[in-house]
PyMOL commands that place a pseudoatom at each C-alpha (Angstrom):
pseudoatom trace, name=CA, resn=UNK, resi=1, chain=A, elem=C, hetatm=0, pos=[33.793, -76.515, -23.135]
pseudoatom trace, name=CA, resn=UNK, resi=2, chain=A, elem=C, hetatm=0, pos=[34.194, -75.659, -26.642]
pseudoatom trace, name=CA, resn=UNK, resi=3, chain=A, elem=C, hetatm=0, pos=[31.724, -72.810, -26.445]
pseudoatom trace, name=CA, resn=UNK, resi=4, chain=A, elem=C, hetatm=0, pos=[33.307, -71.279, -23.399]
pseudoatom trace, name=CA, resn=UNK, resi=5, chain=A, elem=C, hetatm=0, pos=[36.089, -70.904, -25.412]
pseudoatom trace, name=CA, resn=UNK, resi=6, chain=A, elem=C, hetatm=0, pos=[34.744, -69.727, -28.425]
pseudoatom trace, name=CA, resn=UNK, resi=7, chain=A, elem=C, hetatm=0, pos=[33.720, -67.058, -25.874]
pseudoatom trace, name=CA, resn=UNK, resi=8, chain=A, elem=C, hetatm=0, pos=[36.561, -66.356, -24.392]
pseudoatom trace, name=CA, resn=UNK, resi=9, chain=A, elem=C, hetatm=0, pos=[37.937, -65.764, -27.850]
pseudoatom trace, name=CA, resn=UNK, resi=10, chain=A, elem=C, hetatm=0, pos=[35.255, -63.092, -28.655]
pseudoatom trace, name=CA, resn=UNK, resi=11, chain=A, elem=C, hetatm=0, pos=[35.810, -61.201, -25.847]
pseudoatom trace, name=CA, resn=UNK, resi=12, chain=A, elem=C, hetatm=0, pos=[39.476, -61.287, -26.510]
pseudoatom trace, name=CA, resn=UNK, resi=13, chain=A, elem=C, hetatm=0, pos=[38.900, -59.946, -29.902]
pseudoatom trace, name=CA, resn=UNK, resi=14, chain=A, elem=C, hetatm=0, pos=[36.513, -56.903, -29.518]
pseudoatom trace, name=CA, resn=UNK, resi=15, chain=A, elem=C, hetatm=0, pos=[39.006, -54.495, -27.799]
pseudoatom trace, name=CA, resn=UNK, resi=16, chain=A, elem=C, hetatm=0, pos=[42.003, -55.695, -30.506]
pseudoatom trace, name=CA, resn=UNK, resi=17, chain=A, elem=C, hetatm=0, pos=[38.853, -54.767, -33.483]
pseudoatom trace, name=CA, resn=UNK, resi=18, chain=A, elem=C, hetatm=0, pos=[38.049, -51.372, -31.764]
pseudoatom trace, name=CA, resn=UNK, resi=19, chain=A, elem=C, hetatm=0, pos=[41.580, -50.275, -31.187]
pseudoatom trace, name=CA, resn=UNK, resi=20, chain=A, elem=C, hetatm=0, pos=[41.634, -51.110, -35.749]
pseudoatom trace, name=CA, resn=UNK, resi=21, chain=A, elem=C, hetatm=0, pos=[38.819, -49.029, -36.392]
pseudoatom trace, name=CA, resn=UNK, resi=22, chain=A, elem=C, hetatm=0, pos=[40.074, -46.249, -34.850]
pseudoatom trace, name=CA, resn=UNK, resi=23, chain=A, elem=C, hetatm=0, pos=[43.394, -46.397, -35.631]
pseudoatom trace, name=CA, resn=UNK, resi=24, chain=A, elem=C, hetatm=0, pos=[42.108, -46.606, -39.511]
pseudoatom trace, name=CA, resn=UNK, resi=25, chain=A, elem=C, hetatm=0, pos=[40.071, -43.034, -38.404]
pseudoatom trace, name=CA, resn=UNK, resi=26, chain=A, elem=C, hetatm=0, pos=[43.212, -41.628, -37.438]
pseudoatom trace, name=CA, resn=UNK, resi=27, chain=A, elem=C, hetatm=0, pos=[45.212, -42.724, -40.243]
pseudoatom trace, name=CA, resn=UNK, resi=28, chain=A, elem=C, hetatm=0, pos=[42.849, -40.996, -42.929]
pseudoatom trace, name=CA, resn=UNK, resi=29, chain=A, elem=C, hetatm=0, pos=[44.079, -37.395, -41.435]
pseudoatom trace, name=CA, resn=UNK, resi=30, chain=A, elem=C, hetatm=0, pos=[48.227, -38.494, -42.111]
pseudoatom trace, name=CA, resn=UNK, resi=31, chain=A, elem=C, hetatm=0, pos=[51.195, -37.363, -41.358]
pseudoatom trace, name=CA, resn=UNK, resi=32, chain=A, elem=C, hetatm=0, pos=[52.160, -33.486, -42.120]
pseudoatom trace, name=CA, resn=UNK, resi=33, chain=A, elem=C, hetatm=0, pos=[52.887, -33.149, -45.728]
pseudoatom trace, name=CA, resn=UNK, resi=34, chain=A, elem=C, hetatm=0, pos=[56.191, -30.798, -44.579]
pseudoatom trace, name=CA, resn=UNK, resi=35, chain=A, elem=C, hetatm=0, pos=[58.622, -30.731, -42.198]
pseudoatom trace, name=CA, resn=UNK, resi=36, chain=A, elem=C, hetatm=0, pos=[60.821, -27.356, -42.385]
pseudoatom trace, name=CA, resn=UNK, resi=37, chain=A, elem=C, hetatm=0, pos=[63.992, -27.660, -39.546]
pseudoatom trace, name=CA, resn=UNK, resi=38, chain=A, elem=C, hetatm=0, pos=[65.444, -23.626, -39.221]
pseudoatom trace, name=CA, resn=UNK, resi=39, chain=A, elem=C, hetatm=0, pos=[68.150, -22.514, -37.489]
pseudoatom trace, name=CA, resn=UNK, resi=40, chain=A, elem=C, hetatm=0, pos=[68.439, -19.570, -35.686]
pseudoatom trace, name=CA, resn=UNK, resi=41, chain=A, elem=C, hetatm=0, pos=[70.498, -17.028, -34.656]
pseudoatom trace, name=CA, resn=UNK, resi=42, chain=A, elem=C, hetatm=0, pos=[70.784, -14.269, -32.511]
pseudoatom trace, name=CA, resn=UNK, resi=43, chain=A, elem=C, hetatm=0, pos=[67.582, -12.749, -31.901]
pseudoatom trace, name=CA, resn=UNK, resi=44, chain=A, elem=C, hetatm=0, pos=[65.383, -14.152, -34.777]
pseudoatom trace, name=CA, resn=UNK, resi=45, chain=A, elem=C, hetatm=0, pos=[62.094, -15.461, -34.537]
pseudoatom trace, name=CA, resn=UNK, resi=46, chain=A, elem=C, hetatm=0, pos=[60.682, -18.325, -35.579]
pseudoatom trace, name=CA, resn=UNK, resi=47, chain=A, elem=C, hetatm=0, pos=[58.569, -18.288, -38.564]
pseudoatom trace, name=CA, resn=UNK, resi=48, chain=A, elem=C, hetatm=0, pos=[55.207, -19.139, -39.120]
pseudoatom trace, name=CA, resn=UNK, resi=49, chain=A, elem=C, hetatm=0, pos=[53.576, -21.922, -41.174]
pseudoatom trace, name=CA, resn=UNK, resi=50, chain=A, elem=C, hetatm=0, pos=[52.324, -21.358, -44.027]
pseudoatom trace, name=CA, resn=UNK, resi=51, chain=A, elem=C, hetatm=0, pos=[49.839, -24.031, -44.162]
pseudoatom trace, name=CA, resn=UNK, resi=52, chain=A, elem=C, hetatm=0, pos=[48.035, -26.519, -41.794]
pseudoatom trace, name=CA, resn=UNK, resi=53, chain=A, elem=C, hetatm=0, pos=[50.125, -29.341, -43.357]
pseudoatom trace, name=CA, resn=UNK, resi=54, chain=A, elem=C, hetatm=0, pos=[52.776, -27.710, -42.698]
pseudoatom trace, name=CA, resn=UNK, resi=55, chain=A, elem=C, hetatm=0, pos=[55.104, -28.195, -39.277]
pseudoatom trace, name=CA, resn=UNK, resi=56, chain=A, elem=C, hetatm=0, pos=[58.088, -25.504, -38.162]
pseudoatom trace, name=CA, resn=UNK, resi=57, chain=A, elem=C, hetatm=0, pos=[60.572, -26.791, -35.883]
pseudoatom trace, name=CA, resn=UNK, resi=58, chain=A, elem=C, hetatm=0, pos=[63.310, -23.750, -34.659]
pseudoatom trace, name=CA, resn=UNK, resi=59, chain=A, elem=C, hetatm=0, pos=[66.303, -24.425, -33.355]
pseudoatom trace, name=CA, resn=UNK, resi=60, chain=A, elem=C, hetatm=0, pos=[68.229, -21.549, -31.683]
pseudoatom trace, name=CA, resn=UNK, resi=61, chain=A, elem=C, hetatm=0, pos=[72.051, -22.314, -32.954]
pseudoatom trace, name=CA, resn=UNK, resi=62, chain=A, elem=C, hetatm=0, pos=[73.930, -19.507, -30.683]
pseudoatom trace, name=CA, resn=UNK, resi=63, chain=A, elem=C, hetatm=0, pos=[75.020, -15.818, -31.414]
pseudoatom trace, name=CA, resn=UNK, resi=64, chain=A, elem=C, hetatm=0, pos=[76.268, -15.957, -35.159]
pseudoatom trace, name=CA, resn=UNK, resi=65, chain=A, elem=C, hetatm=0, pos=[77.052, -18.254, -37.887]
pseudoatom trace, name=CA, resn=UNK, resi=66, chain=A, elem=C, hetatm=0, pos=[80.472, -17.811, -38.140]
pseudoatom trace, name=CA, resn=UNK, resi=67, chain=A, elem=C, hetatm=0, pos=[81.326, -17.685, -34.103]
pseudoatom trace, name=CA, resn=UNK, resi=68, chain=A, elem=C, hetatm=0, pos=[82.376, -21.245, -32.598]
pseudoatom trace, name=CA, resn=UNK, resi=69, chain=A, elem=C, hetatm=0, pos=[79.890, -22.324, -29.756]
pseudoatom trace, name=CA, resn=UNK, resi=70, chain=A, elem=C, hetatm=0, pos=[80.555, -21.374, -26.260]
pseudoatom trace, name=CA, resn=UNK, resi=71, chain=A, elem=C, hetatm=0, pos=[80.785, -24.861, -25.565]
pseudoatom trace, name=CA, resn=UNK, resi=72, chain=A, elem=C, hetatm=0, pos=[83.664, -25.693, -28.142]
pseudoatom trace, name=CA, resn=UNK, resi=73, chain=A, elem=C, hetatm=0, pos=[85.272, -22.729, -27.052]
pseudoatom trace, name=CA, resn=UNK, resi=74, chain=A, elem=C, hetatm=0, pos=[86.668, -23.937, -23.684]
pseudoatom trace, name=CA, resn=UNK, resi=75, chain=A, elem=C, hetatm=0, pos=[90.605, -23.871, -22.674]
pseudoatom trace, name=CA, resn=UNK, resi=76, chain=A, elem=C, hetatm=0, pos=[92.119, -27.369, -23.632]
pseudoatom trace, name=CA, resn=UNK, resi=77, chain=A, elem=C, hetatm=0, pos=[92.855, -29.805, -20.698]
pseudoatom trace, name=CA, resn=UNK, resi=78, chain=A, elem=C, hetatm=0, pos=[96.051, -29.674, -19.315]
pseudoatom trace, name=CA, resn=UNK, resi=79, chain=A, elem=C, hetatm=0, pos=[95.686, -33.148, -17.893]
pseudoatom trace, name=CA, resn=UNK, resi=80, chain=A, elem=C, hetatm=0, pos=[96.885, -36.249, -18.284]
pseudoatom trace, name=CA, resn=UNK, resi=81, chain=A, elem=C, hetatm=0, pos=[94.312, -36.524, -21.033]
pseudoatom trace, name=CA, resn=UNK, resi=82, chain=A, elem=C, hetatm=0, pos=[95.233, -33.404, -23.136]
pseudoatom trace, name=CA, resn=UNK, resi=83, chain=A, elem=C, hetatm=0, pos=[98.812, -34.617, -23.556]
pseudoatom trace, name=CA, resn=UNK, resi=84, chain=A, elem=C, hetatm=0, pos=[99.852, -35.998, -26.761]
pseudoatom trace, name=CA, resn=UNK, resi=85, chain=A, elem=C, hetatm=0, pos=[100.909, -39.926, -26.831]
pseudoatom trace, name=CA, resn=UNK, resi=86, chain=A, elem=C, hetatm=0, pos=[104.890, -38.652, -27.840]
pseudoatom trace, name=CA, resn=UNK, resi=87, chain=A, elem=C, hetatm=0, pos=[104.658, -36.738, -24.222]
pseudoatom trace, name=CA, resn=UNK, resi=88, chain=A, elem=C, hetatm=0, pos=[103.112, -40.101, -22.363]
pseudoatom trace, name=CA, resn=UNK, resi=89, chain=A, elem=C, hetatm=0, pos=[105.606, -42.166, -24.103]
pseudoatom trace, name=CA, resn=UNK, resi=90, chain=A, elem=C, hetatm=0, pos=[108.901, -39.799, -23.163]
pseudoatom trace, name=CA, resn=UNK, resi=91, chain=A, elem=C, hetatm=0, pos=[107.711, -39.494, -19.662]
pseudoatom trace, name=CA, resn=UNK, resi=92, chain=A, elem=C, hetatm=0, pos=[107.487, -43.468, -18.821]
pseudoatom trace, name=CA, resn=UNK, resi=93, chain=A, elem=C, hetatm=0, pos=[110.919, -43.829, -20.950]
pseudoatom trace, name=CA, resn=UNK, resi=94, chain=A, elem=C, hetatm=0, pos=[112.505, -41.018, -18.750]
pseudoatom trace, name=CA, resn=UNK, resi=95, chain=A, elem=C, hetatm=0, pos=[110.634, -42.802, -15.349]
pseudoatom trace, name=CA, resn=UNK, resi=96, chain=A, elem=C, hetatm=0, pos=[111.908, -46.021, -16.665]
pseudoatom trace, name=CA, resn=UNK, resi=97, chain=A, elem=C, hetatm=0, pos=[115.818, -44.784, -17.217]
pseudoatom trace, name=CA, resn=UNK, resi=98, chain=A, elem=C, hetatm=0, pos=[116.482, -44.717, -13.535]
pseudoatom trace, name=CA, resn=UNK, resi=99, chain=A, elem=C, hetatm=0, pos=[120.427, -45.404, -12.686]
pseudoatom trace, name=CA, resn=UNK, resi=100, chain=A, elem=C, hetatm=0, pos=[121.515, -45.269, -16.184]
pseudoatom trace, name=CA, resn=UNK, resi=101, chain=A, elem=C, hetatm=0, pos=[123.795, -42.346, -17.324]
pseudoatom trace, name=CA, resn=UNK, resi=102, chain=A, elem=C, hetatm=0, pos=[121.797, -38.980, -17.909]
pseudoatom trace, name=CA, resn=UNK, resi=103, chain=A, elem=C, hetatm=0, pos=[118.716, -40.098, -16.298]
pseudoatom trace, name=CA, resn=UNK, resi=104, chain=A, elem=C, hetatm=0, pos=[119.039, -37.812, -13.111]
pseudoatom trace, name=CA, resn=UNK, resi=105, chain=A, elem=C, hetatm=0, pos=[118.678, -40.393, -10.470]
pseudoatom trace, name=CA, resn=UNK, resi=106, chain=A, elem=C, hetatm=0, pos=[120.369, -40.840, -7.276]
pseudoatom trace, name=CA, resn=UNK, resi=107, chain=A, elem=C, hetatm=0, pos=[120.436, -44.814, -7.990]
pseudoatom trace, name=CA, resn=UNK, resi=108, chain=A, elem=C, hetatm=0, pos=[123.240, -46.207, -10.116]
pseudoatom trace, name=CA, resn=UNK, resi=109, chain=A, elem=C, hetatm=0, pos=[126.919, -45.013, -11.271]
pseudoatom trace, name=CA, resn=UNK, resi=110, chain=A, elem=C, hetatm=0, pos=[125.347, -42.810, -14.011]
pseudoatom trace, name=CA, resn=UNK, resi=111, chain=A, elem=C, hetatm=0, pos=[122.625, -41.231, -12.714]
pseudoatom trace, name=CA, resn=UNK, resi=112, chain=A, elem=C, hetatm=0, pos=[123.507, -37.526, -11.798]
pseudoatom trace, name=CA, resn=UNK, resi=113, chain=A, elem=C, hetatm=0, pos=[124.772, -37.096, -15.366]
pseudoatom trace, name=CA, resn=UNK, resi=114, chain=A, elem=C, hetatm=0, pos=[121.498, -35.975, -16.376]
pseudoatom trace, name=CA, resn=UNK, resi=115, chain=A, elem=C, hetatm=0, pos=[120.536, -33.162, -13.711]
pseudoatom trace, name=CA, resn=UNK, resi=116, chain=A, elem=C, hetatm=0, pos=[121.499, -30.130, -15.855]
pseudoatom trace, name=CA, resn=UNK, resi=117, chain=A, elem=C, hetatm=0, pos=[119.842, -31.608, -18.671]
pseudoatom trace, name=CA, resn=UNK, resi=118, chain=A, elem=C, hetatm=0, pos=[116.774, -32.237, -17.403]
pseudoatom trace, name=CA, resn=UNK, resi=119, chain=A, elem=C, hetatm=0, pos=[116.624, -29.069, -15.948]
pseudoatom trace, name=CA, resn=UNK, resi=120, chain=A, elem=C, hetatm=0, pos=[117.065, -27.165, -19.055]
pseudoatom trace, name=CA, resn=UNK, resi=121, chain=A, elem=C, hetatm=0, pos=[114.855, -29.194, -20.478]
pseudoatom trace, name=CA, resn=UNK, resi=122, chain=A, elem=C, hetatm=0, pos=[112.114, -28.090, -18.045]
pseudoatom trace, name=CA, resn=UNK, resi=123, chain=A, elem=C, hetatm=0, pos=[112.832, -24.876, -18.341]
pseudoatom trace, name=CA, resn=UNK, resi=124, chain=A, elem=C, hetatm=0, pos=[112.591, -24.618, -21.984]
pseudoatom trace, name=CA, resn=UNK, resi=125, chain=A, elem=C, hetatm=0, pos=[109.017, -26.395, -21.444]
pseudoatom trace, name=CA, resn=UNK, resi=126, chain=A, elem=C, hetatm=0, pos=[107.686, -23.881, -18.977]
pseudoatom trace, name=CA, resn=UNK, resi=127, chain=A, elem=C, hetatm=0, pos=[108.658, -21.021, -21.414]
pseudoatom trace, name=CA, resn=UNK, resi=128, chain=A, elem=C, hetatm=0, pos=[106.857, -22.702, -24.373]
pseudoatom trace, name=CA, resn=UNK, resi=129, chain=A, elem=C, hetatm=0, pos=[103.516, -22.699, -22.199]
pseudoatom trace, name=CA, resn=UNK, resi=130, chain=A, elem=C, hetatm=0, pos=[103.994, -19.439, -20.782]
pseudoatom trace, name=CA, resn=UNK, resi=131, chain=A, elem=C, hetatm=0, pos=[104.329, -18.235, -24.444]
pseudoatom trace, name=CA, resn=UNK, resi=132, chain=A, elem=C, hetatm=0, pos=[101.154, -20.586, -25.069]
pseudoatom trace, name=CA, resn=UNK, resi=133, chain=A, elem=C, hetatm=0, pos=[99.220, -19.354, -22.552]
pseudoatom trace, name=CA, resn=UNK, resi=134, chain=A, elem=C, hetatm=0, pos=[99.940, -15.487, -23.616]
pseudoatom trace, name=CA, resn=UNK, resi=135, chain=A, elem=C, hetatm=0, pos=[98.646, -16.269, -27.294]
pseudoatom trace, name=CA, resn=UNK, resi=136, chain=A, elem=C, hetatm=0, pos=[95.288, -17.309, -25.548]
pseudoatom trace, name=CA, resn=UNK, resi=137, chain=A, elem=C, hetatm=0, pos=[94.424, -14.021, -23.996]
pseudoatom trace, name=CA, resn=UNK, resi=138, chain=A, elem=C, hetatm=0, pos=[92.324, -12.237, -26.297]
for i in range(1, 138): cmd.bond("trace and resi %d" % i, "trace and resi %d" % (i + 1))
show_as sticks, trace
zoom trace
């Protein structure tokens, strides 16, 4: 029994003591010396190594230095998740105000007080993003 197993044990070993040698073989060769990460732009071209030790990795980084991405250049949302937190919290205090005085409701004593109000207000808003909107055009 106990020679079975010494063995078994042997056979289990020579793959693990082959797979050592030759990862010791490869190991003697190393890693590359230098590592050179370039950016480029426009229409440039990679360079070449100078060396076999040496390893060039080129990125192409868009049109220009100085010119945002396309990607970062998109319009902003005009979602619910482009608003500012002042906006969100004005909106659910105005929903909230319902039948008290200048809320613009058709519920309570108060609430057609705030009709012209709130409709000035809205139109002052839709002038501010038209005048937005205009300073976006190139």
């Amino acid at each position: 029994m106990i020679v079975r197993l010494l063995v078994a044990a042997a056979l289990l070993a020579g793959p693990a003591m082959a797979q050592d040698s030759k990862q010791s073989q490869d190991s003697s060769s190393g890693p590359p010396k230098r590592v050179r990460s370039i950016l480029l732009y426009g229409k440039e071209e990679c360079p070449k190594s100078q060396n076999e030790e040496e390893i060039v990795v080129c990125a192409n980084a868009g049109e220009s230095p100085y010119r945002i991405p396309k990607a970062f250049r998109d319009k902003p949302k005009e979602g619910p998740g482009g608003q500012a937190w002042t906006n969100r919290v004005e909106m659910v205090e105005d929903v909230n105000r319902a039948g008290l005085p200048n809320s613009c409701s058709p519920v309570g004593s108060g609430g057609q007080t705030g009709c012209t109000r709130q409709m000035i207000r809205q139109w002052y808003q839709e002038r501010l993003d038209a005048k937005a909107k205009a300073a976006q055009i190139p």
